[in-house]
LUMFIMI-826854 format. One line per field, with one value per residue (C-alpha): residue number from 0; residue in one letter; x, y, z. Coordinates in steps of 0.2 Angstrom, whole numbers. Example, Ala and Ser with C-alpha at 12.3 -4.5 7.8 and 13.67 -1.06 7.14 Angstrom:
pos: 0 / 1
code: A / S
east: 62 / 68
north: -22 / -5
up: 39 / 36
This chain:
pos: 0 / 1 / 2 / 3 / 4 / 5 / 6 / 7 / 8 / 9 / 10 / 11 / 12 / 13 / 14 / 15 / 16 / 17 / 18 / 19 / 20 / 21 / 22 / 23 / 24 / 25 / 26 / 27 / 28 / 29 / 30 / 31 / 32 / 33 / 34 / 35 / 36 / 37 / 38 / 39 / 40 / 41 / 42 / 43 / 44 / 45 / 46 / 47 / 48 / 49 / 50 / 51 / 52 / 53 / 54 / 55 / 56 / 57 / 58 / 59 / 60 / 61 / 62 / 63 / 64 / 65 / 66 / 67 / 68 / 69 / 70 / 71 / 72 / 73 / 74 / 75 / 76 / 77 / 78 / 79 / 80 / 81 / 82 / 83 / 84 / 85 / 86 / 87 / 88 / 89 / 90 / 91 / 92 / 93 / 94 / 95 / 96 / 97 / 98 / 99 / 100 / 101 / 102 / 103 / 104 / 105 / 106 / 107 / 108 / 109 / 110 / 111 / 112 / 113 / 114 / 115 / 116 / 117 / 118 / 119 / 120 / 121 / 122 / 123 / 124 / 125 / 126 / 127 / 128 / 129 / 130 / 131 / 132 / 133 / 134 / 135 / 136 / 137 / 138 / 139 / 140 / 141 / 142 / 143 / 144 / 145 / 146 / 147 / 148 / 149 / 150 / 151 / 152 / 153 / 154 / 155 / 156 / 157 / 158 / 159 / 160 / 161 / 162 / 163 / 164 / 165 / 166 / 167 / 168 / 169 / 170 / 171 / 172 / 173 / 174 / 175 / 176 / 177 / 178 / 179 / 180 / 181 / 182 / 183 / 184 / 185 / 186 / 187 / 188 / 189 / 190 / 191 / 192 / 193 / 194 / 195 / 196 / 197 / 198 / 199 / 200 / 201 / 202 / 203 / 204 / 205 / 206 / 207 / 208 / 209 / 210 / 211 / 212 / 213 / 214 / 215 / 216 / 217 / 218 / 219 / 220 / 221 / 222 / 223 / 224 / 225 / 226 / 227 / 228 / 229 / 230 / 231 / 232 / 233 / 234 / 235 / 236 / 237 / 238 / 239 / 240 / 241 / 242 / 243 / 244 / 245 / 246 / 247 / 248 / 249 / 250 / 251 / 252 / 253 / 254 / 255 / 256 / 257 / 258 / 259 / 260 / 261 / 262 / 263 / 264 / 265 / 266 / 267 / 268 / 269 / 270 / 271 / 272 / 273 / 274 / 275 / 276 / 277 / 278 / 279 / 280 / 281 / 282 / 283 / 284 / 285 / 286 / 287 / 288 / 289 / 290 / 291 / 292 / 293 / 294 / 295 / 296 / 297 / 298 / 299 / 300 / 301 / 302 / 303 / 304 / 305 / 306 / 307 / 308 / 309 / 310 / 311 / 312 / 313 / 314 / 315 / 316 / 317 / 318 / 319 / 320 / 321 / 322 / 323 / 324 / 325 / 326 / 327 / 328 / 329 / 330 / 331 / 332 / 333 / 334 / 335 / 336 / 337 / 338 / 339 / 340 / 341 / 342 / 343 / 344 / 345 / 346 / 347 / 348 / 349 / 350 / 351 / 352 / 353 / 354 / 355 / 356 / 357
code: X / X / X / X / X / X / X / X / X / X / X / X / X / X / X / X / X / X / X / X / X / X / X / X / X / X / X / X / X / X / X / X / X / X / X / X / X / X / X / X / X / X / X / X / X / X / X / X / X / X / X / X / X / X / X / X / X / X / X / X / X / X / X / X / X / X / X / X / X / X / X / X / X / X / X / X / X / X / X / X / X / X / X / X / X / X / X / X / X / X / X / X / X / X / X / X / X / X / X / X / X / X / X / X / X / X / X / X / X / X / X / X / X / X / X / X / X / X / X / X / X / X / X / X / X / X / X / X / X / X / X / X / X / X / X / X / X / X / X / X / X / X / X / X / X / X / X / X / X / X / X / X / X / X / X / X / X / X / X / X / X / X / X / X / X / X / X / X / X / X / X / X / X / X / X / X / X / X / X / X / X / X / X / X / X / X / X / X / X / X / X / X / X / X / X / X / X / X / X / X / X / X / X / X / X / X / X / X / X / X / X / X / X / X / X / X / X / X / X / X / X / X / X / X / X / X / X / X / X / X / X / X / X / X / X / X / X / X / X / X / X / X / X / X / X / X / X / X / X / X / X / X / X / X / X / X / X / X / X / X / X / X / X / X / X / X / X / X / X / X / X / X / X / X / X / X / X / X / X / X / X / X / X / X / X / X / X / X / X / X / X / X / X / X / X / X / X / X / X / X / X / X / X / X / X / X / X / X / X / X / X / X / X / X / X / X / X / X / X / X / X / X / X / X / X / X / X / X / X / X / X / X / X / X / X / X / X / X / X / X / X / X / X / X / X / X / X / X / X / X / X / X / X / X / X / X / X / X
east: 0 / 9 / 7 / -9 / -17 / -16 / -20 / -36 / -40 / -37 / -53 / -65 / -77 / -96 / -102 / -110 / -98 / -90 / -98 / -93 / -106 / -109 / -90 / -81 / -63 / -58 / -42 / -31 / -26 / -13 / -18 / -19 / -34 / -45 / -39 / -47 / -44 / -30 / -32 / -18 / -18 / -13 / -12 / -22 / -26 / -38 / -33 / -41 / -38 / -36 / -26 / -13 / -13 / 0 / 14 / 7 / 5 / 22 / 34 / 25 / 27 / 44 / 50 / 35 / 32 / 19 / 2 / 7 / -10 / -20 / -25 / -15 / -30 / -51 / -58 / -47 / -40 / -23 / -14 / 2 / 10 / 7 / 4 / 18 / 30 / 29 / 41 / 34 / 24 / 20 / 29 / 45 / 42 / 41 / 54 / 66 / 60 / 65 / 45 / 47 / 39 / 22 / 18 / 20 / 12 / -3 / -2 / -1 / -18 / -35 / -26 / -33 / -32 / -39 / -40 / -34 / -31 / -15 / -12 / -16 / -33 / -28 / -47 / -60 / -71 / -57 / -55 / -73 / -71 / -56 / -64 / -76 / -63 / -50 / -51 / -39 / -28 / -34 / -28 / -37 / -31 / -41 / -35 / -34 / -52 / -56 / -47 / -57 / -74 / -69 / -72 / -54 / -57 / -69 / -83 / -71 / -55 / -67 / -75 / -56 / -50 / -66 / -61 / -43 / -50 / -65 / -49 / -38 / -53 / -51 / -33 / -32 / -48 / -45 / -27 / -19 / -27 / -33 / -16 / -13 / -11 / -3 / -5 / 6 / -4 / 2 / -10 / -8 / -13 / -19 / -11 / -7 / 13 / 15 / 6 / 11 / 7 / 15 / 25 / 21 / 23 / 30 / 18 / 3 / 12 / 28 / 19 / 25 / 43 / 39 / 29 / 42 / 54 / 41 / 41 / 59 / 58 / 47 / 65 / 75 / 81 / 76 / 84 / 74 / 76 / 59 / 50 / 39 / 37 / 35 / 28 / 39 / 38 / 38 / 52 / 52 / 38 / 35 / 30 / 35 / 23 / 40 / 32 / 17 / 17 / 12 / -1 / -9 / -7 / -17 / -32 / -33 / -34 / -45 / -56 / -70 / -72 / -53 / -52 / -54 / -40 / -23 / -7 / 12 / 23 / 31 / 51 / 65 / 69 / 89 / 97 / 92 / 72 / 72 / 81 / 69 / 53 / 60 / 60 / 39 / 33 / 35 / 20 / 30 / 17 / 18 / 27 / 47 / 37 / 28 / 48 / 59 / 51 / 50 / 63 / 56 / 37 / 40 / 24 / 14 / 0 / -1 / -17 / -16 / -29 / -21 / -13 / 5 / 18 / 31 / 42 / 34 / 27 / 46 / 51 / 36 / 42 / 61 / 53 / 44 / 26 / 12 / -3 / -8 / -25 / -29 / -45 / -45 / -33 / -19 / -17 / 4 / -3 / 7 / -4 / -19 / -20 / -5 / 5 / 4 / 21 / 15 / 10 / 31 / 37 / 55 / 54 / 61 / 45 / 28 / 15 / -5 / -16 / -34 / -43 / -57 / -72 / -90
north: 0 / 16 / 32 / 40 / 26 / 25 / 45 / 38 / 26 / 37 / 49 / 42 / 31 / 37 / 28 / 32 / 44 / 36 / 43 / 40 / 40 / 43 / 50 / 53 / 54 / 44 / 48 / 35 / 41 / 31 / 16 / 31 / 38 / 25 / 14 / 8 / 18 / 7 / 9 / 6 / 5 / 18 / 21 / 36 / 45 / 56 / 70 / 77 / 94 / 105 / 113 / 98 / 100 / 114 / 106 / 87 / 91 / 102 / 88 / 75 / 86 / 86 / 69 / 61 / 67 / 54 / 56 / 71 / 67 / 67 / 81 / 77 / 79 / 77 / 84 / 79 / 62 / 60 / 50 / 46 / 35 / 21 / 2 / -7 / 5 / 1 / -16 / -19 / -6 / 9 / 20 / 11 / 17 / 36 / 35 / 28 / 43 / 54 / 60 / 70 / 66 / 78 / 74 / 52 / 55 / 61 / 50 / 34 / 38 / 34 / 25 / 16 / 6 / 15 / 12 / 27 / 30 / 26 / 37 / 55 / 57 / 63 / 68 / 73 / 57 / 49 / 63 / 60 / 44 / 45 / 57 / 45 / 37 / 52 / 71 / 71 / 86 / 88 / 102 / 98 / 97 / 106 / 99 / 81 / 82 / 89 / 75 / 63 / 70 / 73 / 91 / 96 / 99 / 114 / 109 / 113 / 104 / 89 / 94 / 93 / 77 / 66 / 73 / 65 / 49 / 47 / 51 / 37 / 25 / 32 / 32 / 15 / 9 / 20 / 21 / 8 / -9 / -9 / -6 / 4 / 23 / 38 / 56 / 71 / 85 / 103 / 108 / 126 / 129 / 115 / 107 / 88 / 91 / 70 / 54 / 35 / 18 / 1 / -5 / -20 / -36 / -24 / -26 / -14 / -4 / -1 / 14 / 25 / 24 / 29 / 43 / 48 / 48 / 57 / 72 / 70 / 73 / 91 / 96 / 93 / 74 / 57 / 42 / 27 / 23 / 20 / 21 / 32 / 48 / 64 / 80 / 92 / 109 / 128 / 138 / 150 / 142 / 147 / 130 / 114 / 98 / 86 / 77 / 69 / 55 / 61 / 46 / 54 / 71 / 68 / 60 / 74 / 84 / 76 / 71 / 86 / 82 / 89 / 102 / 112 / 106 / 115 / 104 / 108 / 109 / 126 / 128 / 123 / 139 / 148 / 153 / 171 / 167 / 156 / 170 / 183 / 171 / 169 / 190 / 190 / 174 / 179 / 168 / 155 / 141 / 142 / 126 / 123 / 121 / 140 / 145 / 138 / 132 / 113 / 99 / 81 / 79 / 90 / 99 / 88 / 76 / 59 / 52 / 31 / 18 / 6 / 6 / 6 / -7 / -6 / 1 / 11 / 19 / 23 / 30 / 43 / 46 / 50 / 62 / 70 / 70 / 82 / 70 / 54 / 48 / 31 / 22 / 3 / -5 / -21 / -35 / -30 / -13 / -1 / 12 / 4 / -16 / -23 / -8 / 11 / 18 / 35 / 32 / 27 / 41 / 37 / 42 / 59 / 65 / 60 / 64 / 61 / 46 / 45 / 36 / 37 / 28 / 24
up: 0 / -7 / 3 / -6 / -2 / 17 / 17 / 8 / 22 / 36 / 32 / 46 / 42 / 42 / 56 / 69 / 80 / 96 / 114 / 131 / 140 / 160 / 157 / 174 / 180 / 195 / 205 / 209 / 226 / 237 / 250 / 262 / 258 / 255 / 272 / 287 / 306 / 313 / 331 / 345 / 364 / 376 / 393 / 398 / 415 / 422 / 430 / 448 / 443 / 429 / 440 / 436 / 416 / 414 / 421 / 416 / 397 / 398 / 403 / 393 / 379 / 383 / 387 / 381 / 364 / 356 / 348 / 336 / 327 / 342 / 354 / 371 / 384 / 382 / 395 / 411 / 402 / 396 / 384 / 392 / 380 / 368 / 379 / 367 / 374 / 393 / 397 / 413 / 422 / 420 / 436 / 430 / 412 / 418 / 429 / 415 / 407 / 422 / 425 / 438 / 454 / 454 / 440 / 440 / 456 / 444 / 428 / 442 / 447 / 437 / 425 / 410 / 393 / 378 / 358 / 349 / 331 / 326 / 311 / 304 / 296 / 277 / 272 / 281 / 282 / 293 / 302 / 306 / 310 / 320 / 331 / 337 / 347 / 351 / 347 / 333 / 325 / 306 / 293 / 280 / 263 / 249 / 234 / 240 / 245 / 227 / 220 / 230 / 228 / 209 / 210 / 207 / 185 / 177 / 166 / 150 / 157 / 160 / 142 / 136 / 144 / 138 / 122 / 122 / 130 / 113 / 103 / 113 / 106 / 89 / 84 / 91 / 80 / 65 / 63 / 75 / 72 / 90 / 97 / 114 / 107 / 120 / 117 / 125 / 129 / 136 / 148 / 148 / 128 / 128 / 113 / 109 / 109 / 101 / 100 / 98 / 96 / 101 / 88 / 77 / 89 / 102 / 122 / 121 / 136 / 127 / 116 / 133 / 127 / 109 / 114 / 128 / 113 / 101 / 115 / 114 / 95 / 99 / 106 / 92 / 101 / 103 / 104 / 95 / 75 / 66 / 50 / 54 / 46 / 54 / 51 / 46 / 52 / 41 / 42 / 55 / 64 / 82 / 87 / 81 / 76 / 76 / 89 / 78 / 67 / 47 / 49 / 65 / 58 / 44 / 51 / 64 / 48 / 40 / 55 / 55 / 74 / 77 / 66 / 82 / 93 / 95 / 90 / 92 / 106 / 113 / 104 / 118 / 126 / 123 / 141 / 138 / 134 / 152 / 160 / 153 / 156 / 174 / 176 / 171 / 180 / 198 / 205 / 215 / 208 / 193 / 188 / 180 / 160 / 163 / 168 / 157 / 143 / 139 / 145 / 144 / 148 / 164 / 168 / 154 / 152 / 147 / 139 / 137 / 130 / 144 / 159 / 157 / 164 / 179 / 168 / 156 / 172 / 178 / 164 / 165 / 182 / 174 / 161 / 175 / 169 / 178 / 177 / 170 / 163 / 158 / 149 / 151 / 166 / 161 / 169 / 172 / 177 / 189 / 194 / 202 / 195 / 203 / 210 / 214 / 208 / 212 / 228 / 233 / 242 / 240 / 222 / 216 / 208 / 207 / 196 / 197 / 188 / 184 / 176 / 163 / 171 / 159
């Protein structure tokens, strides 16, 4: 088949135009949201008098420092300290601990065994349920209780992202023989910087790395040989559309349902354009891509048809992706199926994950 004719079959075919219905984005949020109040025992006290508290809640503060997620003292009751602690009884503990005398006199008195919770409250609805054992400290986190409840996109940034995800179903149907298909996207215009596929007899994940390397391309690098031909930009051009395959570029072209989307990746900045960008952008959020201009995928998202692999997964970590999106999970998955590489907080970056849910 000679080049005209695959620019004939890439025109869409009239049928009936592909919908996602009941669309929604779900954020894959670490274990820690989403787990069970662990509870622990503690000895506690109850105090005869407030006037007791000061110096009690001082020196436990002091030699004592536990239950940083947990207010100290309801009411007259304290928490002295965690039960697992104590080897043998509990006078002998706080002497080990040089308590002095007062105040063991008063923690050895009215003592008792309690549950607490054994861990911090991340959202709000553990914090409620937390509370329902032991008054707990909370500072609530706004943007992890948008992700959560999913209120965290506008109704066009929502609009936008179930457009990528029909277009995920599209290229892979219309262009790809069913294979996964990635797309880059910068946020900020938006505009689709590169796409990919998996390669012929290549693991349906493994279209991560060629797209990694077709971002790669959008600033003037890339590592990986293949046949595939690329757009080629205009002279002079302000943006660069290096990144897309001529196949996918075409059928976005001739596709009357994209005629409206932005394509082409912001030029790699010289050292005097990052140091005059660095001179206007003075919010301190905005993000290292607003600054200096594009290096890697660093302040970019990643749409997929599937969930990628272990390793496609780190290498999105190496190129320092913003946020992921995802339609169908894999079995060899590493974001929610069989691991969460985001959630690892030894790792030197960590970007977000969603996923498209019908």
């Amino acid at each position: 088949m000679d080049n005209n004719e695959i620019k004939d079959n890439l025109c869409p075919p009239a049928t009936k135009k592909i919908k996602i219905d009941n669309f929604g984005i779900k954020a894959i949020l670490s274990d820690d949201y989403k787990k069970d109040i662990e509870l622990m025992q503690v000895h506690s006290c109850q105090l005869e008098s407030k006037q007791q508290l000061q110096a009690v809640i001082k020196e436990l503060a002091l030699k004592l420092p536990h239950f940083q997620h947990l207010k100290r003292v309801h009411d007259r009751n304290v928490l002295i300290c965690p039960s697992d602690d104590i080897k043998e009884t509990l006078e002998q503990h706080l002497k080990l601990h040089q308590i002095s005398d007062n105040v063991l006199k008063a923690l050895c008195r009215n003592v008792n065994v309690i549950e607490v919770p054994a861990s911090s409250a991340k959202l709000r609805v553990q914090y409620e349920k937390m509370s329902k054992y032991w008054p707990c400290k909370f500072h609530p986190d706004k943007y992890a209780e948008s992700l959560q409840n999913g209120s965290n996109f506008t109704d066009s940034q929502r609009a936008y992202h179930k457009r990528m995800a029909e277009l995920l179903w599209k290229l892979s149907k219309d262009v790809s023989k069913g294979q996964n298909v990635g797309i880059c996207v910068d946020p900020r215009r938006p505009s689709i910087v590169a796409i990919a596929a998996a390669g012929d007899g290549s693991s349906h994940q493994h279209c991560v790395m060629w797209l990694v390397d077709h971002v790669a391309r959008s600033q003037r690098g890339g590592a990986w040989q293949s046949d595939v031909e690329f757009v080629k930009d205009e002279p002079h051009t302000k943006s660069t559309l290096s990144g897309l395959p001529q196949i996918f570029y075409d059928y976005l072209k001739q596709d009357a349902a994209c005629q409206d989307l932005s394509l082409g990746a912001e030029l790699p900045r010289r050292e005097e354009q990052q140091q005059q960008s660095e001179a206007v952008v003075e919010d301190i959020h905005a993000d290292n891509l607003c600054k200096y201009g594009p290096y890697l995928c660093t302040g970019y998202d990643v749409y997929l048809l599937r969930e990628p692999c272990l390793m496609c997964s780190m290498a999105l970590v190496h190129s320092r992706v913003k946020r992921i999106f995802f339609l169908e999970q894999s079995e060899n998955g590493a974001l929610t199926s069989k691991f969460q590489l985001h959630a690892v907080k030894e790792l030197n970056h960590h970007y977000e994950v969603f996923q498209f849910t019908m």
